[in-house]
mmJSON file of the N, C-alpha and C atoms, coordinates in Angstrom:
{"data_MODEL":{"atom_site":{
"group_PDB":["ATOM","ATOM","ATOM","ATOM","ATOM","ATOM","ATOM","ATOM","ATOM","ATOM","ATOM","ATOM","ATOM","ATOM","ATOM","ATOM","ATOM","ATOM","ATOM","ATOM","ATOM","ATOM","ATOM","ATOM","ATOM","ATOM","ATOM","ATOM","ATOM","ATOM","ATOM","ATOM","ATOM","ATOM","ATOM","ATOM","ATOM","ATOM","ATOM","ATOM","ATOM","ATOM","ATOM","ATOM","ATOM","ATOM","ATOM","ATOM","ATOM","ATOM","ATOM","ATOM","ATOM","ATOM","ATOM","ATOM","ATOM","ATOM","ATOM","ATOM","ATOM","ATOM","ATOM","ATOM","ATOM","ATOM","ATOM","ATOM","ATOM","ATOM","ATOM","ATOM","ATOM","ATOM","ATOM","ATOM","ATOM","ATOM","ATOM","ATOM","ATOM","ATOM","ATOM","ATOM","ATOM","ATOM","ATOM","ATOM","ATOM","ATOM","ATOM","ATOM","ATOM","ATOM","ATOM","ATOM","ATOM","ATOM","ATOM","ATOM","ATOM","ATOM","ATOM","ATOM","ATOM","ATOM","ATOM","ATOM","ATOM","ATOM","ATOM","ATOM","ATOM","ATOM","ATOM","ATOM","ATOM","ATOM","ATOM","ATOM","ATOM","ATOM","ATOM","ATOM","ATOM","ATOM","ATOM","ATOM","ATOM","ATOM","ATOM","ATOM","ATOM","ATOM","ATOM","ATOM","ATOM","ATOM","ATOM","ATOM","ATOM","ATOM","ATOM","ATOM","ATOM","ATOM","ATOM","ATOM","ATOM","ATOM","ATOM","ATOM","ATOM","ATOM","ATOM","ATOM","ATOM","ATOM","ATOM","ATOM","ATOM","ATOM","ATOM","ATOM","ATOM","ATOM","ATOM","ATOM","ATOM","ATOM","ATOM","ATOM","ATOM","ATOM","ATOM","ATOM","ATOM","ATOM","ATOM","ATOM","ATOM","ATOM","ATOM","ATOM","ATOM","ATOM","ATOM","ATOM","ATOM","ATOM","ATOM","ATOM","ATOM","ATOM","ATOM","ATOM","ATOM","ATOM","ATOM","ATOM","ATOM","ATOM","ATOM","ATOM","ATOM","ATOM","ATOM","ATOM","ATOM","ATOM","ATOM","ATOM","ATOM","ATOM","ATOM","ATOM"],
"id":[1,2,3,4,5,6,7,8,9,10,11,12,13,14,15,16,17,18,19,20,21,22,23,24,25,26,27,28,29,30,31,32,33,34,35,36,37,38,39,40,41,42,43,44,45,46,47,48,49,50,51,52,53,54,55,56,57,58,59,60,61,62,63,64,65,66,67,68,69,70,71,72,73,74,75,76,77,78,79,80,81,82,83,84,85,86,87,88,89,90,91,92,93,94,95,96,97,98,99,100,101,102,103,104,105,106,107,108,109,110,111,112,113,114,115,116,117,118,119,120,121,122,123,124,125,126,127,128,129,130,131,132,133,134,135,136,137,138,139,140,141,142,143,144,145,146,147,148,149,150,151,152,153,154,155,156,157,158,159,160,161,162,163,164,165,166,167,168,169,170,171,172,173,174,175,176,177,178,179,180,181,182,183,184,185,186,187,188,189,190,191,192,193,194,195,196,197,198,199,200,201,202,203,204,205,206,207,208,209,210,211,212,213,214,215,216],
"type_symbol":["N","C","C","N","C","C","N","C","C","N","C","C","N","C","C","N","C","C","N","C","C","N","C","C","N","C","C","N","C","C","N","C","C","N","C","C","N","C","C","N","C","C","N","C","C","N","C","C","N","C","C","N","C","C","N","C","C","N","C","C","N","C","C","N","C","C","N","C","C","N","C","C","N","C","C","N","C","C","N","C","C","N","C","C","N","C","C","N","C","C","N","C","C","N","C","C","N","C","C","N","C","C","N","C","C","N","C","C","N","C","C","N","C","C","N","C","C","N","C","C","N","C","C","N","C","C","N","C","C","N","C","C","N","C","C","N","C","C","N","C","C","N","C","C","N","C","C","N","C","C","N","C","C","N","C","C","N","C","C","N","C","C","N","C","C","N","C","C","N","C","C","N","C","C","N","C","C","N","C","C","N","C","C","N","C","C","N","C","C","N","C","C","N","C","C","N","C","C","N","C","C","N","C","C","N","C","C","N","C","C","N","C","C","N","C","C"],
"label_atom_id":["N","CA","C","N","CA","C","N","CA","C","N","CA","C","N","CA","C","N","CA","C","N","CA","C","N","CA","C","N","CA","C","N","CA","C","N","CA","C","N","CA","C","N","CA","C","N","CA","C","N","CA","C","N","CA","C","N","CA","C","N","CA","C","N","CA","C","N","CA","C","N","CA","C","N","CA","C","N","CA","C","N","CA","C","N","CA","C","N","CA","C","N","CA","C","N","CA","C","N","CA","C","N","CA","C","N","CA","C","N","CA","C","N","CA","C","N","CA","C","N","CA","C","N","CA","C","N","CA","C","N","CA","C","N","CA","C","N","CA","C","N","CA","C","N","CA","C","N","CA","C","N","CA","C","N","CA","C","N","CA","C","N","CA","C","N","CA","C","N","CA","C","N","CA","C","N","CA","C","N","CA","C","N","CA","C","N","CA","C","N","CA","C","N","CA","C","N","CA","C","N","CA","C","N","CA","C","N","CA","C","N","CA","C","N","CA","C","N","CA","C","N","CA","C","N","CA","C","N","CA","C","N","CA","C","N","CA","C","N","CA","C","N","CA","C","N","CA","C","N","CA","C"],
"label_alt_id":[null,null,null,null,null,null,null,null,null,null,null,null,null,null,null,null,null,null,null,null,null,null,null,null,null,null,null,null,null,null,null,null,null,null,null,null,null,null,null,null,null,null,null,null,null,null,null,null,null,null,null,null,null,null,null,null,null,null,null,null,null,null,null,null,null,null,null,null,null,null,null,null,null,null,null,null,null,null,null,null,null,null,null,null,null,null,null,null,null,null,null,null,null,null,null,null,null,null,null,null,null,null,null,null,null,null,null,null,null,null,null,null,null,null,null,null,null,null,null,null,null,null,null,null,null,null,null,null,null,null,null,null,null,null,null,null,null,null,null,null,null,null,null,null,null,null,null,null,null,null,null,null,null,null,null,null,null,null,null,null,null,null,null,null,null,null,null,null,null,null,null,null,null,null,null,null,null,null,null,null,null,null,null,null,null,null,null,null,null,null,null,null,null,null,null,null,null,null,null,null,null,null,null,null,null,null,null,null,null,null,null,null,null,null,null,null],
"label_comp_id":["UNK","UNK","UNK","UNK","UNK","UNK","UNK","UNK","UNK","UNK","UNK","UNK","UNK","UNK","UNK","UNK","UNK","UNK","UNK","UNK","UNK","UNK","UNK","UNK","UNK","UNK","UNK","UNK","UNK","UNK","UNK","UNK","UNK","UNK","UNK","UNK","UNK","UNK","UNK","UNK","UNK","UNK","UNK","UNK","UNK","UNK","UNK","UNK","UNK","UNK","UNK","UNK","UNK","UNK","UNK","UNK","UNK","UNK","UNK","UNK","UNK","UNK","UNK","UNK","UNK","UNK","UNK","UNK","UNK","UNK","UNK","UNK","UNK","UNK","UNK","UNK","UNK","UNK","UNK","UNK","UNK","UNK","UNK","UNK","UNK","UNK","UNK","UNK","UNK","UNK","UNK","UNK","UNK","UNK","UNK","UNK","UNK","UNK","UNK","UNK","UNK","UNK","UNK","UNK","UNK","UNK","UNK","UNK","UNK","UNK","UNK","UNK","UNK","UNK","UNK","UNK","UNK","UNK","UNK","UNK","UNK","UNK","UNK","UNK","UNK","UNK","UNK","UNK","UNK","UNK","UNK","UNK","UNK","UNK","UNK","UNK","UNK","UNK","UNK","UNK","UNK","UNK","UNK","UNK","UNK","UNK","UNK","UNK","UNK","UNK","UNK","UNK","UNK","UNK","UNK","UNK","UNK","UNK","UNK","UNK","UNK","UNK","UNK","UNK","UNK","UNK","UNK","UNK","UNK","UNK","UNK","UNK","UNK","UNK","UNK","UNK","UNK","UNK","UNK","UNK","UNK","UNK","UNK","UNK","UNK","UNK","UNK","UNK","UNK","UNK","UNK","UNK","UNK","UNK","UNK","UNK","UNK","UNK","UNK","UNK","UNK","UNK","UNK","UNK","UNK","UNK","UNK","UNK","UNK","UNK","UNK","UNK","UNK","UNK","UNK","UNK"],
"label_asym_id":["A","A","A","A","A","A","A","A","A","A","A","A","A","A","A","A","A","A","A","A","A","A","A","A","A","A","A","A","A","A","A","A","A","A","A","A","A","A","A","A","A","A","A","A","A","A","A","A","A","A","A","A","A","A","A","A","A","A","A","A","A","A","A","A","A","A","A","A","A","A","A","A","A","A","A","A","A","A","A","A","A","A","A","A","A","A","A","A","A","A","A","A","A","A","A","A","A","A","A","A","A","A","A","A","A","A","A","A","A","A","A","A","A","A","A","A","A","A","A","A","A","A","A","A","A","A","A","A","A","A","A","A","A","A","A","A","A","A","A","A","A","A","A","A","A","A","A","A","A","A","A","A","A","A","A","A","A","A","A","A","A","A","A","A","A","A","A","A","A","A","A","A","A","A","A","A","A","A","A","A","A","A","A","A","A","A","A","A","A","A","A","A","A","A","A","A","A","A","A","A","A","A","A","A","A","A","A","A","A","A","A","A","A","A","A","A"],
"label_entity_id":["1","1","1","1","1","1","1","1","1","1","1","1","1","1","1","1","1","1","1","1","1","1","1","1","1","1","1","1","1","1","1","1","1","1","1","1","1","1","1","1","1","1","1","1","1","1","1","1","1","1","1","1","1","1","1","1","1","1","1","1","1","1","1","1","1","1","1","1","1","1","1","1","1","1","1","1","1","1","1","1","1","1","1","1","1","1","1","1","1","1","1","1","1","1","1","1","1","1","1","1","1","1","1","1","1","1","1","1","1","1","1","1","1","1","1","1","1","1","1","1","1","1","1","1","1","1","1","1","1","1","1","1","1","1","1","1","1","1","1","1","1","1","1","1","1","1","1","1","1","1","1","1","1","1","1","1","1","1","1","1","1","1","1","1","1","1","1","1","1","1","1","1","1","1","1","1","1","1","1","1","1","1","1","1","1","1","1","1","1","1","1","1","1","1","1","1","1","1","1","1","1","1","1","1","1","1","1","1","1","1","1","1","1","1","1","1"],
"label_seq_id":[1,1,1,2,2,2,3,3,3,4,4,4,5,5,5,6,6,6,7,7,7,8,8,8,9,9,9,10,10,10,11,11,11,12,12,12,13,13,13,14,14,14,15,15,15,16,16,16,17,17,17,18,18,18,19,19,19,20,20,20,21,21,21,22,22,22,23,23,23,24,24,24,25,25,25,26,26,26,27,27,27,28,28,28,29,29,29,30,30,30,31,31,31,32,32,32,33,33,33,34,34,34,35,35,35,36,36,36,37,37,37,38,38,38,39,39,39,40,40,40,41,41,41,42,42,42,43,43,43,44,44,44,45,45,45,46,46,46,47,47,47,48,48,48,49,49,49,50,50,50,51,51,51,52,52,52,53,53,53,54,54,54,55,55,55,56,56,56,57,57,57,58,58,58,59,59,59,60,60,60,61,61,61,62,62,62,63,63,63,64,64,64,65,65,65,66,66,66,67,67,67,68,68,68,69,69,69,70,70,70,71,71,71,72,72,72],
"pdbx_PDB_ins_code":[null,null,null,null,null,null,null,null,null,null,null,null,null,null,null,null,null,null,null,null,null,null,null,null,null,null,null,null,null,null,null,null,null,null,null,null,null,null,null,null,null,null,null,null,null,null,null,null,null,null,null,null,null,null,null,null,null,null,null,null,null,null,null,null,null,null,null,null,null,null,null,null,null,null,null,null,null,null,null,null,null,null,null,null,null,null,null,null,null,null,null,null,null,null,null,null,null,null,null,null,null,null,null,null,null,null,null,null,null,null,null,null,null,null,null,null,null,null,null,null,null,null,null,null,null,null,null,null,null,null,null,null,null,null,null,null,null,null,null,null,null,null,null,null,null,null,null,null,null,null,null,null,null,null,null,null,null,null,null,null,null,null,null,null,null,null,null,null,null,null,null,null,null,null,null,null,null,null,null,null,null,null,null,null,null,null,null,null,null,null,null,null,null,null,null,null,null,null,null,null,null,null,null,null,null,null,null,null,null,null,null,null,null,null,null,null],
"Cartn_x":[-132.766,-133.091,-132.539,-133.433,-132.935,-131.941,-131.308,-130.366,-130.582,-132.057,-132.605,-132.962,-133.844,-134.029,-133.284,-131.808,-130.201,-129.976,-130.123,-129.705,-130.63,-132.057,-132.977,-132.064,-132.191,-132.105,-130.755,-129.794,-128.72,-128.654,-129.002,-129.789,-130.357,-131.384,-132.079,-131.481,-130.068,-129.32,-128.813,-127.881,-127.728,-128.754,-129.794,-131.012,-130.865,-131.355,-131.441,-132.442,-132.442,-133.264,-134.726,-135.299,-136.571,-136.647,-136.3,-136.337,-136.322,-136.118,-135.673,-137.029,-137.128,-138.222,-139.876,-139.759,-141.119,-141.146,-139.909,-140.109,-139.897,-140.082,-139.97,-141.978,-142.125,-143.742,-144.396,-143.828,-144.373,-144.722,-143.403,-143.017,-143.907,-143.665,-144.625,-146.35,-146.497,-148.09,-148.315,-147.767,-147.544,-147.666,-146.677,-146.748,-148.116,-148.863,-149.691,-150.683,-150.792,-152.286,-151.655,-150.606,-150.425,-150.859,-150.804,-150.746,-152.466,-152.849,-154.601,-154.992,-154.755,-155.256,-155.049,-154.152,-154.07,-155.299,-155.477,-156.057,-157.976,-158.017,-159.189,-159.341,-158.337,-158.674,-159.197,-158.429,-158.383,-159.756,-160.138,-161.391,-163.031,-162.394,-163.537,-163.724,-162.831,-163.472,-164.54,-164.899,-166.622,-167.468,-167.64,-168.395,-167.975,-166.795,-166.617,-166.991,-166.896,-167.347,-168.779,-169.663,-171.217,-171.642,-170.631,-170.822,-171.037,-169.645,-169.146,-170.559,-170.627,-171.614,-172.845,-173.789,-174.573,-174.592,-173.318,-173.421,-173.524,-172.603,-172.946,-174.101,-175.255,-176.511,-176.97,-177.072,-177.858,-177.21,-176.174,-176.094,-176.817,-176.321,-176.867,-178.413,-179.126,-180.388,-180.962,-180.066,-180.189,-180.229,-180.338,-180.601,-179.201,-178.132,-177.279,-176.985,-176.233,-176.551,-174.675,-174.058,-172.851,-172.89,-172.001,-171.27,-170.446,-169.509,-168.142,-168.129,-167.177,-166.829,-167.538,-167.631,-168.317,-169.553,-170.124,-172.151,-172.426,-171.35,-172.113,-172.524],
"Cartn_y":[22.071,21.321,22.119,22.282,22.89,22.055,22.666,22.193,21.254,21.33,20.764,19.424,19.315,18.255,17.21,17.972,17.085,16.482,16.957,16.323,14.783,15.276,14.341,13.084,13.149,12.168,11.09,12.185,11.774,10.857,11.456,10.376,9.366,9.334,8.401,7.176,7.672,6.654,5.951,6.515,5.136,4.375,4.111,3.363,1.989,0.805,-0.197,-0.269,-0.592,-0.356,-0.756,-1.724,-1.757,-0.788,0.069,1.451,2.938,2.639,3.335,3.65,2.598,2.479,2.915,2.023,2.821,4.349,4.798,6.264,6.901,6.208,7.009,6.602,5.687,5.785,6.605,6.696,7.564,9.316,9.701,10.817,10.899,10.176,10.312,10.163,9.892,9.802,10.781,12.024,12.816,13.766,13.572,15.006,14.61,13.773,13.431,14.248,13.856,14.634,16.048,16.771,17.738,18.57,18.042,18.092,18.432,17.43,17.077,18.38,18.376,19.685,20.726,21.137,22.323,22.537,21.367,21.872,21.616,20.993,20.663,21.954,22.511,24.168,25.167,25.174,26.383,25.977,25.191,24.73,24.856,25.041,25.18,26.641,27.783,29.068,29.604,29.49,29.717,29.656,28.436,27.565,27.926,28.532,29.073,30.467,31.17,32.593,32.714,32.169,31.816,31.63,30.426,30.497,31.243,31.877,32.733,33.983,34.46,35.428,34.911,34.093,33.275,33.717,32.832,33.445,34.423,35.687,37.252,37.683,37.033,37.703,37.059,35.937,35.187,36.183,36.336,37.184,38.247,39.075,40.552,40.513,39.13,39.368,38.553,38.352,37.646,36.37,35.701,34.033,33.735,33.781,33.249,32.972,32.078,31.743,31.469,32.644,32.544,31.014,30.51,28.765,28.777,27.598,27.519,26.118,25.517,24.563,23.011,23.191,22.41,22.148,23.22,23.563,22.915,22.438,22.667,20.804],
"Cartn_z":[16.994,18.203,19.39,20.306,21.892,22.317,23.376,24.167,24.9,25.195,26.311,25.777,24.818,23.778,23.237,23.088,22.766,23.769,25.255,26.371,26.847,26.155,26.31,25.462,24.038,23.726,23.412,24.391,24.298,25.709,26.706,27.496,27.223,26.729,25.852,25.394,24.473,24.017,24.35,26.21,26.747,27.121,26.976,27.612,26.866,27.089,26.401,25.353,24.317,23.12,23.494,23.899,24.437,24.988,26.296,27.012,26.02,25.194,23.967,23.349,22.618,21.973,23.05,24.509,25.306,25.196,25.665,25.884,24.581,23.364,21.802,21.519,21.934,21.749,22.808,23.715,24.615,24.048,23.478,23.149,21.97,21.101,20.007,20.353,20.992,21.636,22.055,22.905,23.32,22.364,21.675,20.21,19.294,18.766,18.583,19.187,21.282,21.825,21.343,21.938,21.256,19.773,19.091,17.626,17.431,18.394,18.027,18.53,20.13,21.117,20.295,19.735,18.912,17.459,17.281,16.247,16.743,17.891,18.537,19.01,19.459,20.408,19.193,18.348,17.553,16.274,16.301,15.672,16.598,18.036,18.896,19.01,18.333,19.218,18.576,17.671,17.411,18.244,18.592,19.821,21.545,21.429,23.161,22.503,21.355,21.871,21.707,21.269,20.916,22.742,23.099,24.426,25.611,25.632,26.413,26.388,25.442,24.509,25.568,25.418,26.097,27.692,28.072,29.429,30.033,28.981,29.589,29.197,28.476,28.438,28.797,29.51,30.461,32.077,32.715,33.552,33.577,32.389,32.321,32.587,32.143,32.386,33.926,34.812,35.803,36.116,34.811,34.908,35.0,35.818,36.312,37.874,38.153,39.943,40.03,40.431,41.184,42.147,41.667,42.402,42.598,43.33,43.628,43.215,42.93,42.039,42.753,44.146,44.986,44.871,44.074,44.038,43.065,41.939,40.639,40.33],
"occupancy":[1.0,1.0,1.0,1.0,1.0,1.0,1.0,1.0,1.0,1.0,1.0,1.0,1.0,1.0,1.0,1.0,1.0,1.0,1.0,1.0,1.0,1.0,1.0,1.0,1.0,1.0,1.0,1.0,1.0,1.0,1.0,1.0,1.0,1.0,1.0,1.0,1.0,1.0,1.0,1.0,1.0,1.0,1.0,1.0,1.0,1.0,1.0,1.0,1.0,1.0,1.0,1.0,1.0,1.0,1.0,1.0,1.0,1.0,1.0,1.0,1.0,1.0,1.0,1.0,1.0,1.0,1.0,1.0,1.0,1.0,1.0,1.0,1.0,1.0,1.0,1.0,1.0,1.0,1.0,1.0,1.0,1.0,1.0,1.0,1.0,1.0,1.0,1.0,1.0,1.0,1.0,1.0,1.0,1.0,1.0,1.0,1.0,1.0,1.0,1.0,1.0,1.0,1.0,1.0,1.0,1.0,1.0,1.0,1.0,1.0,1.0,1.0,1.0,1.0,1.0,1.0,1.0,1.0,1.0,1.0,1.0,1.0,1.0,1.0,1.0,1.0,1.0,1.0,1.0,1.0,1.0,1.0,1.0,1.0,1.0,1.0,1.0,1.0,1.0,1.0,1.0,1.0,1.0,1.0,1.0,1.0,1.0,1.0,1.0,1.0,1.0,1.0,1.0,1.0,1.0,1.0,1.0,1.0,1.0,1.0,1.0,1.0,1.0,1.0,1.0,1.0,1.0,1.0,1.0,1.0,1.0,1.0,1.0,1.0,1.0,1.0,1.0,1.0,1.0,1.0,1.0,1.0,1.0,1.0,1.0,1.0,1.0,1.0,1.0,1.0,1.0,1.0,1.0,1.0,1.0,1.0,1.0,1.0,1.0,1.0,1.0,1.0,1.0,1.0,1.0,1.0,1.0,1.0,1.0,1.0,1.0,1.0,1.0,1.0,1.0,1.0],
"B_iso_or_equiv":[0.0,0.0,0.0,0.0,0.0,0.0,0.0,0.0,0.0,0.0,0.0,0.0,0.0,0.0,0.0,0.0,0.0,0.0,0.0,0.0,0.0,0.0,0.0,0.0,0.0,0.0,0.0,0.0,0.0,0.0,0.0,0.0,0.0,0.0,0.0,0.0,0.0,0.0,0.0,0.0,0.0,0.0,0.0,0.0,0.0,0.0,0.0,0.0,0.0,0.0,0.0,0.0,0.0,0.0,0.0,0.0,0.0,0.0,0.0,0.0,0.0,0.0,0.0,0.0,0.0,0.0,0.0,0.0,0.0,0.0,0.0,0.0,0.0,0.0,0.0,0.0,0.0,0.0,0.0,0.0,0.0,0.0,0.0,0.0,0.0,0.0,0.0,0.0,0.0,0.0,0.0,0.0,0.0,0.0,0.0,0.0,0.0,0.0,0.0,0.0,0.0,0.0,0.0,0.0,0.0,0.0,0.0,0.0,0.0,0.0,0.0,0.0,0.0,0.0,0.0,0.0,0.0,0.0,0.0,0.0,0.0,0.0,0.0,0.0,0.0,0.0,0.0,0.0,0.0,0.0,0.0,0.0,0.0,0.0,0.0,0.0,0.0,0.0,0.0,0.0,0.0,0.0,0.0,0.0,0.0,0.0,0.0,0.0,0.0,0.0,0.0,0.0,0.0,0.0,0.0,0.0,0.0,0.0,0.0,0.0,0.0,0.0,0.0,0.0,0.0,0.0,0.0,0.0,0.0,0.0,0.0,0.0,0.0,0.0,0.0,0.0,0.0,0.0,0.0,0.0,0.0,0.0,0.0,0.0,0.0,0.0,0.0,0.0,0.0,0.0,0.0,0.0,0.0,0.0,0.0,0.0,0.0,0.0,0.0,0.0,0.0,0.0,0.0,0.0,0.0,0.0,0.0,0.0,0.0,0.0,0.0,0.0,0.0,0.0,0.0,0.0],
"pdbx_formal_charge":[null,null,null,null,null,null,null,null,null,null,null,null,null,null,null,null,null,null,null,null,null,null,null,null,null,null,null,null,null,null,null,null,null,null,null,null,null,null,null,null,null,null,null,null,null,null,null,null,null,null,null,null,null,null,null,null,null,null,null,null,null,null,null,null,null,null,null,null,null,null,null,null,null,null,null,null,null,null,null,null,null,null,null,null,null,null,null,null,null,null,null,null,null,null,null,null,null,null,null,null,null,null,null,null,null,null,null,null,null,null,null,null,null,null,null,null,null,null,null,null,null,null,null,null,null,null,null,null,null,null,null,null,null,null,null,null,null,null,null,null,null,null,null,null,null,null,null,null,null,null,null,null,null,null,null,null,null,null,null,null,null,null,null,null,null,null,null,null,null,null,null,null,null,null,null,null,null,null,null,null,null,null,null,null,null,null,null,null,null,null,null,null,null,null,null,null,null,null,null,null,null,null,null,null,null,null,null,null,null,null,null,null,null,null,null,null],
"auth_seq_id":[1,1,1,2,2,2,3,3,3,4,4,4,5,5,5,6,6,6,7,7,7,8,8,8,9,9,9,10,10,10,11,11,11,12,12,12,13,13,13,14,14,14,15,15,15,16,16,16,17,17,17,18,18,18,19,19,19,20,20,20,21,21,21,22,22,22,23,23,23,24,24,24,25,25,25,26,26,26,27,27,27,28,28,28,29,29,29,30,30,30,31,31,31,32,32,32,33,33,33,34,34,34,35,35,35,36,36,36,37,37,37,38,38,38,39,39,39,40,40,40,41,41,41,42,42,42,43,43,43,44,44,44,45,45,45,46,46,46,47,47,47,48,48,48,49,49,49,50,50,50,51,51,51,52,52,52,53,53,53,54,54,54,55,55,55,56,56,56,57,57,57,58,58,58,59,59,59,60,60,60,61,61,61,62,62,62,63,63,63,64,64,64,65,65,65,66,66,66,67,67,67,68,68,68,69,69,69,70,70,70,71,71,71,72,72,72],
"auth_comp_id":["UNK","UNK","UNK","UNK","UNK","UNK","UNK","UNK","UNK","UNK","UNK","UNK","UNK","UNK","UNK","UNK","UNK","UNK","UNK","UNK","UNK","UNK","UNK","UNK","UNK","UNK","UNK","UNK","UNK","UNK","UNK","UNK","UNK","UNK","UNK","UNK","UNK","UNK","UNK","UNK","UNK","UNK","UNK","UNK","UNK","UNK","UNK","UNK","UNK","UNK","UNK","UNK","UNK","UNK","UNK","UNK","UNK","UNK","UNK","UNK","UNK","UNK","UNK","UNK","UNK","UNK","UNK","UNK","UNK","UNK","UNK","UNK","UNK","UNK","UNK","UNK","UNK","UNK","UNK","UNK","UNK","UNK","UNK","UNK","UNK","UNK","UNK","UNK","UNK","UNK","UNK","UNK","UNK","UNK","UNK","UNK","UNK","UNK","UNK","UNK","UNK","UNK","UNK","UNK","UNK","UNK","UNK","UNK","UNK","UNK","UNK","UNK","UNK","UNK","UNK","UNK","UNK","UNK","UNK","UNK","UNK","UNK","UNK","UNK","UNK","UNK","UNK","UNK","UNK","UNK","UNK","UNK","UNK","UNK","UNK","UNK","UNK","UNK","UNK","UNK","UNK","UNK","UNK","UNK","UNK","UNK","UNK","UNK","UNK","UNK","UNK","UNK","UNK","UNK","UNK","UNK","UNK","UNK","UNK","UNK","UNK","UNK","UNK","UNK","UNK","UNK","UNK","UNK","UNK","UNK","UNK","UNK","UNK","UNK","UNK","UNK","UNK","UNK","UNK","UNK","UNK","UNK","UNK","UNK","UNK","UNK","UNK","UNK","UNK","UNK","UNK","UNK","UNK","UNK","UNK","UNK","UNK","UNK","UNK","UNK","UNK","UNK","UNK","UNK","UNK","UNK","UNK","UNK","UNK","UNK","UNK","UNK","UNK","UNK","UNK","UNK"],
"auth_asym_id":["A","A","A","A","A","A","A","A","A","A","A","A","A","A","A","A","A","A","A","A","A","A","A","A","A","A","A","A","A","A","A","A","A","A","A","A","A","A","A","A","A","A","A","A","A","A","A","A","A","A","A","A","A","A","A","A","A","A","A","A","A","A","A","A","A","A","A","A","A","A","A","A","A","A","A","A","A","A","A","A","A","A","A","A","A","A","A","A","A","A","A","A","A","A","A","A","A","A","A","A","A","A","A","A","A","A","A","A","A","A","A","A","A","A","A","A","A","A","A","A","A","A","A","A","A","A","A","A","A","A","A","A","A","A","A","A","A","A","A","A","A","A","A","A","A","A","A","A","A","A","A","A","A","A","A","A","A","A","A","A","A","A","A","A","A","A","A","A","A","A","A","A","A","A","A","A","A","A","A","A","A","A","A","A","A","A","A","A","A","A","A","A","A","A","A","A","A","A","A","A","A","A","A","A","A","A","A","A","A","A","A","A","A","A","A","A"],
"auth_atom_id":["N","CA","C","N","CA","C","N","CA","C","N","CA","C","N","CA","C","N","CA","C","N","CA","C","N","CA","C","N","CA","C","N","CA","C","N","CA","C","N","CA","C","N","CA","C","N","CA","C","N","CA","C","N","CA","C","N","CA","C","N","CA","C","N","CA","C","N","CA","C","N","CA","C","N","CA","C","N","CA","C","N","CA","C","N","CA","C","N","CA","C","N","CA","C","N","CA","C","N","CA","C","N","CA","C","N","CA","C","N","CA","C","N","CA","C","N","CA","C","N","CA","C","N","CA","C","N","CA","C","N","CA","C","N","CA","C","N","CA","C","N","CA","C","N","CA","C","N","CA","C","N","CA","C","N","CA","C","N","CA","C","N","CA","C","N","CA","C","N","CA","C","N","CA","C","N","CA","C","N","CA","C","N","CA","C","N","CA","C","N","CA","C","N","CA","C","N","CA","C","N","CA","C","N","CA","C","N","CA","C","N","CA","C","N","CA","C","N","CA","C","N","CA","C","N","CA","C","N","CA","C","N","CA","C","N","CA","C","N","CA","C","N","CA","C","N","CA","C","N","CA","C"],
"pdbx_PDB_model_num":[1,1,1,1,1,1,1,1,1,1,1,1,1,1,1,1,1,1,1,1,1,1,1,1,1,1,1,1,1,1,1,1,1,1,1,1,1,1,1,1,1,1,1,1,1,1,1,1,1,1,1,1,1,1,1,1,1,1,1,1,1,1,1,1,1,1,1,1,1,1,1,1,1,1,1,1,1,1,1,1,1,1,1,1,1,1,1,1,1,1,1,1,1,1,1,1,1,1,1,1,1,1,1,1,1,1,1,1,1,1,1,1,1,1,1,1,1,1,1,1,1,1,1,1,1,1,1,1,1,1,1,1,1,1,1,1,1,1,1,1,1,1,1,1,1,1,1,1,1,1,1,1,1,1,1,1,1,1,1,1,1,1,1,1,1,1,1,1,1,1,1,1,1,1,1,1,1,1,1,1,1,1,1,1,1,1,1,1,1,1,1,1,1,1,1,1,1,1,1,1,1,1,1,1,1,1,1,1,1,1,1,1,1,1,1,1]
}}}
């Protein structure tokens, strides 16, 4: 465990046990999206490089239109 982590939950401990418990479901909800995002990312790069792939031969062949995040 980090240093930083010990300090968390040693903090933590003085809290009142209801306070305790929010910010322990919190945390765990948290490591959860975590947990997911990782395996949601690393299951998608097929599909971003198929993509990506796409877009540079849609450029290269002109069918692309430079935007700014405002245009689109």
């Amino acid at each position: 465990m980090t240093a930083l982590l010990e300090r968390a939950f040693e903090q933590a401990m003085i809290l009142p046990e209801a306070l305790q418990d929010d910010l322990a479901e919190q945390w765990l909800q948290e490591l959860e999206w975590e947990l997911n995002w990782d395996t949601t990312f690393a299951a998608s790069q097929p599909l971003l490089e198929q993509l990506a792939l796409k877009a540079l031969q849609d450029d290269q062949a002109g069918r692309a239109v430079e935007m700014g995040f405002d245009e689109l």
